[in-house]
C-alpha positions as CSV (number, residue, x, y, z in Angstrom):
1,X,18.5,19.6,-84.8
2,X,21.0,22.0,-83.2
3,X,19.7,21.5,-80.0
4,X,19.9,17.6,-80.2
5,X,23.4,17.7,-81.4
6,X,24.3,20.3,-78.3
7,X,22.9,17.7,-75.9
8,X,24.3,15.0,-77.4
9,X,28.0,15.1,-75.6
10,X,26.2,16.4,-72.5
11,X,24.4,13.3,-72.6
12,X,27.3,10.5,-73.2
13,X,29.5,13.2,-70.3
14,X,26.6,11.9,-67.7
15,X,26.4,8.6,-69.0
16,X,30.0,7.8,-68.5
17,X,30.5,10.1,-65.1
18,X,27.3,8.3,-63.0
19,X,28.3,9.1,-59.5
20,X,29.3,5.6,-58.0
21,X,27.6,4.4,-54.6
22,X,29.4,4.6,-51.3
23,X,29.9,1.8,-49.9
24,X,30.6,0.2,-46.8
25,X,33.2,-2.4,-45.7
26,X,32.2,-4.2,-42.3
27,X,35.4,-5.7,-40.4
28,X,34.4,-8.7,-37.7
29,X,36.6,-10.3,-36.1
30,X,38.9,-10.7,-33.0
31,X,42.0,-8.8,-31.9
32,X,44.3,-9.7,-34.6
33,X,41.9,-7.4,-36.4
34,X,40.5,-4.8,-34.4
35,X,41.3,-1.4,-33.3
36,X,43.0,-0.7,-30.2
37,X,42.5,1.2,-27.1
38,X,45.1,4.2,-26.5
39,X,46.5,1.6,-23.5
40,X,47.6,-1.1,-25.8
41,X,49.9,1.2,-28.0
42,X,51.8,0.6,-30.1
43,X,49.7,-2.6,-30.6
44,X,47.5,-2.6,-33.9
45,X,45.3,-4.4,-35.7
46,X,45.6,-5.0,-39.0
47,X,42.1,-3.7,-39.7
48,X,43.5,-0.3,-38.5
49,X,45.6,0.8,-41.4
50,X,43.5,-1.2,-43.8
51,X,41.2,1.8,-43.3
52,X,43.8,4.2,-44.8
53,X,43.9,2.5,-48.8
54,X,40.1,3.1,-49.9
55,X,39.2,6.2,-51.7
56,X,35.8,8.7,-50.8
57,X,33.3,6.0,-51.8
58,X,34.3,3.8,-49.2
59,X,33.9,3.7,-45.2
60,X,35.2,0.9,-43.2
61,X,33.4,0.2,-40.0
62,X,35.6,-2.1,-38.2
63,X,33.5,-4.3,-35.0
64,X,36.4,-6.7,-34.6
65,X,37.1,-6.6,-30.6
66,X,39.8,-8.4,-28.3
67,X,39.2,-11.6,-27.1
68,X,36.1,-12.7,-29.5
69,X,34.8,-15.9,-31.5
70,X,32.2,-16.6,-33.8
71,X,29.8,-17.9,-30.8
72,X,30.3,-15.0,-28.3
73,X,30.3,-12.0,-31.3
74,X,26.7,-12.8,-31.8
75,X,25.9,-14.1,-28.3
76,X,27.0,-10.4,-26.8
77,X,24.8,-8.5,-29.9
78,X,27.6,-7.3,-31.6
79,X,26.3,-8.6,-34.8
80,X,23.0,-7.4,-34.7
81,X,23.9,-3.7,-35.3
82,X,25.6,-4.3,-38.0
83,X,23.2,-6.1,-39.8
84,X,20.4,-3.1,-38.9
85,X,22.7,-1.0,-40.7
86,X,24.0,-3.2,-43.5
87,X,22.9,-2.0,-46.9
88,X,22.5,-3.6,-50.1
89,X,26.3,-3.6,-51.7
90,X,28.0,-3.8,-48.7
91,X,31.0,-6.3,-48.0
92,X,31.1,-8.3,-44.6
93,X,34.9,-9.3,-44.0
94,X,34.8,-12.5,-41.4
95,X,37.5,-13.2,-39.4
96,X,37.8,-15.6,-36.2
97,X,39.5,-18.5,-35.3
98,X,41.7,-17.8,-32.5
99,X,39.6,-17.2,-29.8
100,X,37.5,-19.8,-31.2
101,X,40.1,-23.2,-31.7
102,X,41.5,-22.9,-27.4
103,X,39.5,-25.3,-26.0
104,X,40.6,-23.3,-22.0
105,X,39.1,-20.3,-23.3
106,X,35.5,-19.2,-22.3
107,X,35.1,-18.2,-25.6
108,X,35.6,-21.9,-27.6
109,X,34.0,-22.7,-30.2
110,X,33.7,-26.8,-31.3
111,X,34.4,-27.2,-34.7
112,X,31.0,-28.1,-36.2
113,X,29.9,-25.2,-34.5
114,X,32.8,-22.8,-36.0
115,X,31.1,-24.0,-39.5
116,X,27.6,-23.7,-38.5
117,X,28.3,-19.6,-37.0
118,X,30.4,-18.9,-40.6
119,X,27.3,-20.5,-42.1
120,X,25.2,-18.3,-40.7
121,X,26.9,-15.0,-40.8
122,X,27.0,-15.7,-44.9
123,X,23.6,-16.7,-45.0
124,X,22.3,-13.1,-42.8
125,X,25.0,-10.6,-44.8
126,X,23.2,-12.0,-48.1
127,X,19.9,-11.8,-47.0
128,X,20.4,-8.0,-47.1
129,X,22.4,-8.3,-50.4
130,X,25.8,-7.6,-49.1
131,X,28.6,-9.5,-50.0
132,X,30.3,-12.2,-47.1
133,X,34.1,-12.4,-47.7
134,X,35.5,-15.1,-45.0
135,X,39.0,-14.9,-43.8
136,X,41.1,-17.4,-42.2
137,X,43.0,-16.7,-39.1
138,X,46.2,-14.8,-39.4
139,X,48.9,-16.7,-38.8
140,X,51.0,-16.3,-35.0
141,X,54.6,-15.7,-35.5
142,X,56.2,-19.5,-34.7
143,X,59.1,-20.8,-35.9
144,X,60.4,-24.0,-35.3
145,X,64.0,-25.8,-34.4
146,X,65.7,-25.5,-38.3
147,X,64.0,-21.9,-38.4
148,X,60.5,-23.4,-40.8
149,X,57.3,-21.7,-40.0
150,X,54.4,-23.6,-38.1
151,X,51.5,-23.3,-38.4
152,X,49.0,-23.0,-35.4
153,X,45.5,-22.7,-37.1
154,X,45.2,-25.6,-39.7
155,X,41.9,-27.0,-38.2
156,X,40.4,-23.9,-38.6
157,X,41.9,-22.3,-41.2
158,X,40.8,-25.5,-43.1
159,X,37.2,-25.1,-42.2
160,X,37.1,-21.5,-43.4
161,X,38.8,-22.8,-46.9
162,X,35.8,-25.7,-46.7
163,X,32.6,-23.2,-46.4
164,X,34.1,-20.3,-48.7
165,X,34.4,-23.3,-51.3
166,X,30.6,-24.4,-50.3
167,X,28.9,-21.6,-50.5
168,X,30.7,-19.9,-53.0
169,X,32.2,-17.1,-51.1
170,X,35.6,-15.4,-51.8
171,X,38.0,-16.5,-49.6
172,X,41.4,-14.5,-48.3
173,X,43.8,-16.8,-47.2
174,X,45.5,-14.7,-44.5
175,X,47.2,-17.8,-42.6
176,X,48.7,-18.9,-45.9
177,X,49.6,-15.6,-46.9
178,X,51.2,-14.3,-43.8
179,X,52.8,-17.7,-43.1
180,X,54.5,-17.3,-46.3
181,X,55.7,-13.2,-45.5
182,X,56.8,-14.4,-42.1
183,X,59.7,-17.2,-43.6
184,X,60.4,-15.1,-46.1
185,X,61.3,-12.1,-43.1
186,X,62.9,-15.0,-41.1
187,X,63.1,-16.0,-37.4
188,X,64.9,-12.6,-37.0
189,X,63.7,-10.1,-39.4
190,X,59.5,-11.0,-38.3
191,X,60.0,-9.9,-34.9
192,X,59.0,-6.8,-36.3
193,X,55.8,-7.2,-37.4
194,X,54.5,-8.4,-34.0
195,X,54.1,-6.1,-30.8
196,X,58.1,-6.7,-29.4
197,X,59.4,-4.2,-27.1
198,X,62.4,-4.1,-24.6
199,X,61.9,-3.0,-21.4
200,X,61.7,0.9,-20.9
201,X,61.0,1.3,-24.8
202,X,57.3,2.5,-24.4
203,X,55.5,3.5,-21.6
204,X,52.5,0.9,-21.9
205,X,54.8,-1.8,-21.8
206,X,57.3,-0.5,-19.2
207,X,58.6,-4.2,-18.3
208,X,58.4,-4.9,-22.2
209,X,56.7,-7.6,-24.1
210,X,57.0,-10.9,-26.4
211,X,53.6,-11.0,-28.6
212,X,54.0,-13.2,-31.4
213,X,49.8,-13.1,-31.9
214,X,49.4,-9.1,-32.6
215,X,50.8,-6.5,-34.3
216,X,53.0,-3.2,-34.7
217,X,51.9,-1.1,-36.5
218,X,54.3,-2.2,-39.8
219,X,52.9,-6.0,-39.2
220,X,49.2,-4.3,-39.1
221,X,50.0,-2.7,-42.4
222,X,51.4,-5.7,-44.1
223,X,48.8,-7.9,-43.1
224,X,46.4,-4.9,-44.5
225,X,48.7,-5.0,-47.9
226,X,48.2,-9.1,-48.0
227,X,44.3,-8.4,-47.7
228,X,44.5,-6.1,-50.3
229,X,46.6,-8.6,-52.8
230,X,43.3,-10.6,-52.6
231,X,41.1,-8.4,-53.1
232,X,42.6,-7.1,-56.1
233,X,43.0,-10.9,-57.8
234,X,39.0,-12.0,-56.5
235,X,36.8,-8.9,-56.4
236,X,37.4,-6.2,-59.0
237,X,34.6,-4.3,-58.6
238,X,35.8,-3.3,-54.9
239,X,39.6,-2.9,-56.3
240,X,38.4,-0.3,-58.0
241,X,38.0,1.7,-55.3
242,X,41.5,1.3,-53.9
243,X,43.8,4.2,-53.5
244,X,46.0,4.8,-56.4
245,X,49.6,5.9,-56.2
246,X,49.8,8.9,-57.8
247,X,52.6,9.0,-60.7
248,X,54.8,12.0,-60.2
């Protein structure tokens, strides 16, 4: 009897401390997204930071590269390593849309198509029992005459909203949500979160530069935050493993 009653709380410690499964999260995308080369400085993605808010149990492996769409992400076998390595409990975060919507770009994409490839990459991250998460396009910094927001992906962004609904996926509105951060900012206070730079101000950009598609490093990390806000609301089980502030 003594030596059940000694086991007992040893027992209900284990119970309650089961070591939790790492995880990983899997960005794919296009620039807006991915990491950047030491060259494009102080340009970011916002998958960059995004890196920085999940605790032990998670690794982030971000794919997302300059210049890619739905079509040519598979067509140049970037998907296929990542579904040799994707493991059951995994989370697949898709973004494309604007490399995919310019019709003068080699890497278009039709519309029907755009569906079909989203389609497909939720029907492949499921067959291994990892979990799709589809993101619209985040939104390009344009304003227009009486200083309103426009947007520049609602084909697209629409189609994403369409599948997630179909096949039951969660979806993160990222041209909704940015849209939204960027009038609240203003046609002034925004400039900041894309890659602006006068002349002279940094050495990669020694003529300076207008980019209102990517992002400094504070516009990579607010777009992160955004991601995050969704996350929190539509997939508990992975806000768990968010960084928590620590209360001083």
């Amino acid at each position: 009897m003594k030596r059940i009653l000694f086991c007992l709380p040893v027992l209900l410690f284990l119970s309650f401390n089961k070591p939790v499964k790492k995880i990983k999260i899997w960005l794919i995308g296009d620039s807006t997204m991915a990491p950047k080369q030491t060259r494009a400085y102080p340009e970011h993605g916002w998958g960059m930071p995004f890196v920085y808010f999940w605790d032990s149990t998670v690794t982030v492996d971000n794919r997302a590269l300059n210049g890619r769409s739905t079509r040519t992400f598979i067509e140049e076998k970037r998907w296929e390593p990542v579904m040799k390595d994707l493991a059951e409990g995994d989370y697949v975060f898709i973004q494309f849309g604007h490399n995919d919507e310019v019709p003068t770009k080699k890497s278009y994409v039709p519309e029907n198509d755009y569906r079909n490839y989203l389609v497909n990459y939720i029907a492949d991250t499921r067959s291994k029992k990892a979990i799709p998460i589809l993101i619209t396009p985040v939104a390009r910094r344009s304003f227009d005459s009486t200083g309103h927001v426009k947007g520049t992906h609602e084909v697209y962004s629409r189609i994403v909203r369409e599948v997630a609904k179909e096949a039951k996926v969660t979806l993160i509105d990222l041209d909704v949500k940015s849209q939204a951060l960027l009038q609240q900012m203003g046609v002034e206070g925004s400039v900041y979160l894309y890659n602006h730079l006068t002349p002279g101000e940094h050495p990669n950009y020694p003529d300076g530069v207008k980019d209102n598609t990517h992002f400094s490093e504070f516009g990579a990390r607010r777009m992160a935050e955004l991601v995050l806000e969704d996350i929190r609301k539509a997939e508990p089980q992975l806000a768990e493993r968010i960084i928590k502030p620590v209360k001083k």
